[in-house]
C-alpha positions in Angstrom: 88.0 87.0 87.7 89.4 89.8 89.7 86.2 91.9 91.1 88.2 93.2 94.0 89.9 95.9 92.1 87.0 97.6 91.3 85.0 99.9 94.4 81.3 100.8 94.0 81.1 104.6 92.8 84.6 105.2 92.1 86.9 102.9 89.6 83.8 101.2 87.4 81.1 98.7 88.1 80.8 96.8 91.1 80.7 93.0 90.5 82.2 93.3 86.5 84.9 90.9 86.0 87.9 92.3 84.5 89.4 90.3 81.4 92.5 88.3 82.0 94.7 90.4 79.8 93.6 93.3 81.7 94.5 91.9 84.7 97.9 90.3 83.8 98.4 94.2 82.4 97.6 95.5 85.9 99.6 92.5 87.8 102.9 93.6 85.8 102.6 97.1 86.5 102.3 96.8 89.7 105.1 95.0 90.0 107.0 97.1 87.5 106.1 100.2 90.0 107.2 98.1 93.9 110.5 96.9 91.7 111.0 100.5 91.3 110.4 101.5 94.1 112.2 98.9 96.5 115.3 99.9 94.0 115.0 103.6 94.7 114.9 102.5 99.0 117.9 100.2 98.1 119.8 102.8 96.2 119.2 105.2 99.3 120.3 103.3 102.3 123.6 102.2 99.8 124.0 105.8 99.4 123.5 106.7 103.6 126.2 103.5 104.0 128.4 105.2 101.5 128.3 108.3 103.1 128.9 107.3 106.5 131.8 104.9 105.7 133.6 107.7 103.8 132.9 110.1 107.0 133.9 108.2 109.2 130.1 108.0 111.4 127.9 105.4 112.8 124.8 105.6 114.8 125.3 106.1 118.1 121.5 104.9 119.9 122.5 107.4 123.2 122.8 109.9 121.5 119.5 109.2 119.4 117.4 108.9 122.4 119.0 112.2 124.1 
């Protein structure tokens, strides 16, 4: 079913089909791993916001591109 996670000489055989449940297992891990991951960036930029609301800042693009 899904012969294009495998790669010739490095993760197993080329041209093996991987079982469904293996692949399901891989599909929810993978997203499992960008949830976490798009949560951290989210968290981040909420926490930059935060910070810059309580300082009083903002971006200023003229001073950027000096």
């Amino acid at each position: 079913m899904a012969d294009f996670f495998l790669r010739m000489n490095e993760h197993g055989l080329y041209h093996q089909d991987l079982p469904d449940d293996e692949c399901r297992s891989l599909a929810r891990g993978i997203k499992e791993y960008e949830n976490a991951f798009l949560t951290h960036q989210i968290s981040f930029v909420e926490s930059i916001h935060d910070y810059f609301t309580v300082n009083s800042l903002w971006h200023d693009q003229e001073m950027y591109n000096r």
